[in-house]
C-alpha positions in Angstrom: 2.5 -41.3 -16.3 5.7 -42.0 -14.8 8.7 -40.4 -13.9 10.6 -42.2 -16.2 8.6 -41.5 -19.0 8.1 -37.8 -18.2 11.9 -37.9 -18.3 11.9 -39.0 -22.0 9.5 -36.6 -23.2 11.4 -33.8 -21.9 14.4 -34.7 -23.2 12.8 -34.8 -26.5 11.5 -31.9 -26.8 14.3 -30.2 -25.2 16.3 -31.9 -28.1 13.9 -30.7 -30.5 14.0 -27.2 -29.8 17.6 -27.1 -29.9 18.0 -28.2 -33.2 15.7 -25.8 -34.1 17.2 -22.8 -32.1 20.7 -23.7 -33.7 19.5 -23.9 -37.5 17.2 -20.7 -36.9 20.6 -18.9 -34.9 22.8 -20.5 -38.9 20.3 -19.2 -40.9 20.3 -15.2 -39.5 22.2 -12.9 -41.5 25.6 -12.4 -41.3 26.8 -9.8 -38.6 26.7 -6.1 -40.0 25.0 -7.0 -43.5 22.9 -4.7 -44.7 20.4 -7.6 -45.7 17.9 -7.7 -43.0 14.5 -10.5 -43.7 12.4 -9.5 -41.5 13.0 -5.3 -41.0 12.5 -5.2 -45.0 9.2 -6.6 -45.0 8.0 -4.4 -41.7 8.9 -1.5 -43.6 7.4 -2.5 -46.5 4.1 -3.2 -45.0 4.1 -0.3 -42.9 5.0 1.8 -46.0 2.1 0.1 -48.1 -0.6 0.2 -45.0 0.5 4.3 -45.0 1.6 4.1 -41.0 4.7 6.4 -41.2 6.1 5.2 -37.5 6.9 1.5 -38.1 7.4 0.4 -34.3 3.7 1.1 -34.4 2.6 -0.3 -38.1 4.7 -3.7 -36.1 3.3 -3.6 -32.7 -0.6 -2.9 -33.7 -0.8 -4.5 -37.0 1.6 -7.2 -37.5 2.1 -8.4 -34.2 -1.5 -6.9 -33.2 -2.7 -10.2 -31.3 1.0 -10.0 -29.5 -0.2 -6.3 -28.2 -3.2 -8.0 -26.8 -1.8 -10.3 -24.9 0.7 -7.7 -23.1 -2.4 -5.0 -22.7 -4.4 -8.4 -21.1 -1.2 -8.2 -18.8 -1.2 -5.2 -17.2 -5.4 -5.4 -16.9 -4.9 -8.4 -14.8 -1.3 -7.0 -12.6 -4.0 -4.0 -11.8 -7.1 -6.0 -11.3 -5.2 -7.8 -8.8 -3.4 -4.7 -6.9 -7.2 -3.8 -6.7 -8.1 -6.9 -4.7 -5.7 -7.8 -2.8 -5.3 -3.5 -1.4 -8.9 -3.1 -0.8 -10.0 -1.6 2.5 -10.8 -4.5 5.0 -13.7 -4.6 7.5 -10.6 -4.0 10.5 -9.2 -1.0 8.7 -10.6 2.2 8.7 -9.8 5.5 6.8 -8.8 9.0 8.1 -8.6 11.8 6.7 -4.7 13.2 5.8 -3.4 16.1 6.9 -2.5 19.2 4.7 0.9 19.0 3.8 3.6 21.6 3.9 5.5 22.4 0.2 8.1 24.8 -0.6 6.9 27.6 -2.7 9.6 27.0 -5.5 7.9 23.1 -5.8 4.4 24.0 -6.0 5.5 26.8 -8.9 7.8 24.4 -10.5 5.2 21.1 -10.3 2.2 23.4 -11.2 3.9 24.6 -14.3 5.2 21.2 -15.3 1.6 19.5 -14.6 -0.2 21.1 -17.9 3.0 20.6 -20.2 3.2 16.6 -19.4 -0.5 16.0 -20.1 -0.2 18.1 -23.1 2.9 16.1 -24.1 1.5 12.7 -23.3 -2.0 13.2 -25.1 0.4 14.6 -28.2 2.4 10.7 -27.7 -0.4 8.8 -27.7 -2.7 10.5 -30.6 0.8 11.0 -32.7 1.7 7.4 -32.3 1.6 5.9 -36.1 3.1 9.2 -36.9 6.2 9.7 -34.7 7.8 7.6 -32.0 5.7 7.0 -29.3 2.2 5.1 -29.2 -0.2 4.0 -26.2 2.4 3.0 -23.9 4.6 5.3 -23.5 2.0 8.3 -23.8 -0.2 6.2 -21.3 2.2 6.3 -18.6 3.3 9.8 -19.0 -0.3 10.9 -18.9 -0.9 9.3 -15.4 2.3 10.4 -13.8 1.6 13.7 -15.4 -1.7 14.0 -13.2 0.1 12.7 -10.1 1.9 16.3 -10.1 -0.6 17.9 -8.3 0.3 15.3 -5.8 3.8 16.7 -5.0 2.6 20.4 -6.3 0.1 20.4 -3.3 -1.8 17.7 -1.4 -3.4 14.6 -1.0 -6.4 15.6 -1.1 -6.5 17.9 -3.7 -5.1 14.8 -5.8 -8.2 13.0 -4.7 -11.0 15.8 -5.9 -9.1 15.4 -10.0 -8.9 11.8 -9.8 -12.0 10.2 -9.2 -11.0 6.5 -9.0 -14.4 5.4 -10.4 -14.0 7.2 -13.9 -10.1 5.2 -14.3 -11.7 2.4 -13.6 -14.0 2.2 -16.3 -11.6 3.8 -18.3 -9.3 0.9 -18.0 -12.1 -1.5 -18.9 -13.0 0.5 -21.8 -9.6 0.2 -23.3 -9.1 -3.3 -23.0 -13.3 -3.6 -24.6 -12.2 -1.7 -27.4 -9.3 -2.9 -28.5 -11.0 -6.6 -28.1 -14.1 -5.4 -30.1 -11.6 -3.7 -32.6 -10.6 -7.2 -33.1 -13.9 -8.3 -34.1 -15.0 -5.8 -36.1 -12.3 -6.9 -38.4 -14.1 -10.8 -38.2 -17.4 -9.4 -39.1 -15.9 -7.4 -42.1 -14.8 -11.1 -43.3 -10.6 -11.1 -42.5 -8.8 -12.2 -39.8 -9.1 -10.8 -35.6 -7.8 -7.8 -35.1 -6.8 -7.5 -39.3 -6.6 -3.7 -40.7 -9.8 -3.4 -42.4 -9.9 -0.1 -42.5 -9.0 2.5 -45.0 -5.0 3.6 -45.1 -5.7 7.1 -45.8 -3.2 9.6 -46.4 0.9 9.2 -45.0 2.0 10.7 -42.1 -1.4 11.9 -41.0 -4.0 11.6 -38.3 -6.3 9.3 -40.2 -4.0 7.2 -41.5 -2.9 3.7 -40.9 -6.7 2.0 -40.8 -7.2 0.4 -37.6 -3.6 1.5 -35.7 -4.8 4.8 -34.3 -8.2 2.8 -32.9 -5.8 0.7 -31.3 -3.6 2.7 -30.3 -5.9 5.2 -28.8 -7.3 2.3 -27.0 -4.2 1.1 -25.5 -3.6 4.5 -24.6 -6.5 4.9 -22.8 -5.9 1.3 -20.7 -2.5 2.1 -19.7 -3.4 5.7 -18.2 -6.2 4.7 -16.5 -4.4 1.4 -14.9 -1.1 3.5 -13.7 -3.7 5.9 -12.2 -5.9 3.0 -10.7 -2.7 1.4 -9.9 -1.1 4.2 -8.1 -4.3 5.6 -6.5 -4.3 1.8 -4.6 -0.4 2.3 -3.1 -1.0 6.3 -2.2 -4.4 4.7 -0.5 -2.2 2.5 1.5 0.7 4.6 2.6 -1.9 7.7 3.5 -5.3 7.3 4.3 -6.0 3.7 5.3 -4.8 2.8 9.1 -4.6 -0.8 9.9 -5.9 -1.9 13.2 -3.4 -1.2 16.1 -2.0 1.4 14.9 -2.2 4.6 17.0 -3.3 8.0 15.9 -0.8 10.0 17.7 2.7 9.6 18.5 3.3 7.6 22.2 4.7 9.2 25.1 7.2 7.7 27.1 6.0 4.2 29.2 3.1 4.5 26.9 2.6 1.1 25.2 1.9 0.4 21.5 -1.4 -1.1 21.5 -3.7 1.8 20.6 -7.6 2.6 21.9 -10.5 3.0 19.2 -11.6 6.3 18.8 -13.7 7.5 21.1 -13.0 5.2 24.1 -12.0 6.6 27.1 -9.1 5.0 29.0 -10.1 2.7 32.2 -8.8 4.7 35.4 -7.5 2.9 38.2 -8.2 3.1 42.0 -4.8 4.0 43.8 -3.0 0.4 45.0 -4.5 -1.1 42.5 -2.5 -4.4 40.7 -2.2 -3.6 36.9 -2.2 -7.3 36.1 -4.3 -9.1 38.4 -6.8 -5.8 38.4 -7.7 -6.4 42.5 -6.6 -3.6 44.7 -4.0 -4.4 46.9 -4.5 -4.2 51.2 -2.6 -1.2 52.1 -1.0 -1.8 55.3 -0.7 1.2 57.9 1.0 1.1 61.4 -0.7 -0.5 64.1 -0.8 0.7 67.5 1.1 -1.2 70.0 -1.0 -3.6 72.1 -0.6 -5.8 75.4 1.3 -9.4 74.7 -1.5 -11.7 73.6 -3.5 -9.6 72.4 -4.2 -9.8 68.8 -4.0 -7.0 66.5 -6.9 -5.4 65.0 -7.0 -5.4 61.1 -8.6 -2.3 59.9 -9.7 -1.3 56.4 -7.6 1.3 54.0 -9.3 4.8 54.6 -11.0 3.6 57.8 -9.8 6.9 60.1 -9.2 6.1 63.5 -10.1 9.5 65.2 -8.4 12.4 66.6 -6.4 11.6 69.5 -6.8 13.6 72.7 -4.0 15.9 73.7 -2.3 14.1 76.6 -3.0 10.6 75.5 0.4 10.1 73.9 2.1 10.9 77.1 0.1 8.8 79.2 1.2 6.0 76.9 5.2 7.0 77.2 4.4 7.2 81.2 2.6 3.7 80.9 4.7 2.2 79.2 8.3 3.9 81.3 7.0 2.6 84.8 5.8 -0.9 83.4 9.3 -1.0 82.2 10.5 -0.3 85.7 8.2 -2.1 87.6 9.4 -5.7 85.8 13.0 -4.6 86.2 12.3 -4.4 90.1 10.8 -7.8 90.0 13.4 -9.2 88.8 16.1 -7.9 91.4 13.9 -9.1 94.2 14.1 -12.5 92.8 17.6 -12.8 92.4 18.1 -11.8 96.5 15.4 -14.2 97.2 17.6 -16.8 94.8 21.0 -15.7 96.8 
């Protein structure tokens, strides 16, 4: 295909769909009429399928395949927070520290903890009743749980949330709802059709298949935010990435940090820090005759106590040598004159 021709088929269906936009934006209903198309027949078959909330008679029974594709969403943004913040062979977990909280937080979080999973349980089973549904009681039910978090510790987090249980929870959600859907085939009607009896208004059991699916997306979203969440906290307070050092470095220290366990290599005194030989200390040598070469001696080698007197025989040495070549030299010069 060429470029040309690509060109052309883009332009026709970009032509195409704004003739379509513009007669669909014609035909709407004039701007604050009370004539509304498509809210009067949501009401109506939210009224006749006995689902008393009608966001949720629209979301998981007219536009119930719609809800599957966004629930098939957030499964796949968590399945892949899960991969791609999974613990590596280099990394290695500690354990965190107890953390420090102010009384009046741990009072005011423990209190709060109970009512927001009471309130977000209430959402989520109340949906085709009252405002609310899966989603919104899903997320408040998670976040509830992550109260005990700021209430008191990592830790004690952990030993509430086992990670395991959320994650099966999560694929348990997004199962049922799918099965849900063909339950409805197997009764002989469309996927994810309500098959189910409407029972009574404005009750528990009513709305056929919208509380199943409901509960289910319920169940998915709570368990992926806690899954989710679990996989950042994991990140930021237990895993340690390789070079990163345990304690905080004192000063000349540099930033590339020892495994655990290892001790650090000590170095003999003089010894070069990059080339790792030990340098030749050099000490004073005595002072020798002219010609004489000097004798190199090792570091450490001692060269034995001096006896008392032997530094002034050297001065004395030395002081008539001195005066002895100074003679010398007058004597030539008479010679000379």
């Amino acid at each position: 295909m060429s470029l040309r021709f690509r060109l052309w088929v883009f332009l026709v269906g970009a032509a195409g769909f704004a003739v379509l936009f513009a007669v669909a934006c014609f035909g709407l209903p004039a701007f604050g009429s009370g004539h509304h198309p498509y809210g009067v027949r949501a009401v109506r078959a939210s009224l006749n399928h006995h689902t008393a909330n009608v966001v949720a008679s629209v979301n998981f029974d007219l536009r119930a395949f719609d809800t599957l594709g966004e629930e098939t969403i957030l499964f796949a943004a968590v399945l892949g927070a899960v991969v791609l913040l999974r613990q590596t062979q280099d990394e290695r977990r500690k354990t965190p520290e107890p953390a420090v909280v102010h009384p009046r937080v741990r009072r005011f979080a423990l209190l709060t903890l109970p009512l927001a999973l009471l309130v977000g349980l209430y959402v989520i089973a109340h949906g085709q009743i009252s405002p609310g549904g899966g989603f919104q009681g899903g997320v408040v039910t998670a976040t509830a749980l992550h109260l005990l978090y700021v209430a008191s510790d990592y830790r004690a987090l952990e030993r509430v949330r086992p990670l395991t249980v959320y994650e099966i929870g999560e694929a348990a959600g997004e199962a049922a709802y799918v099965v849900t859907g063909f339950a409805a085939v197997l009764a002989g009607s469309a996927f994810l059709a309500n098959v189910l009896p409407f029972g009574t208004l404005a009750t528990l059991s009513s709305g056929g298949t919208v509380p199943l699916l409901n509960a289910a997306v319920g169940l998915e979203v709570a368990s992926g935010v806690v899954v989710l969440l679990a996989r950042f906290l994991d990140q930021a307070v237990e895993i340690e990435e390789p070079g990163e050092s345990e304690g905080p470095e004192g000063p000349g220290e540099s930033g590339a940090s020892e495994g655990p366990g290892e001790p650090r290599e000590s170095k003999a005194p003089g010894e070069d820090e990059e080339s790792g030989d030990p340098r030749e200390i050099e000490k004073p040598q005595e002072s020798q005759g002219p010609g004489k070469p000097r004798e190199s001696k090792a570091p450490g080698e001692s060269e034995g106590p001096r006896e008392p007197g032997e530094s002034g025989k050297s001065g004395a040495s030395g002081a008539s040598g001195a005066s002895g070549a100074s003679g010398d030299d007058d004597n030539r010069d008479d010679k000379r004159e």
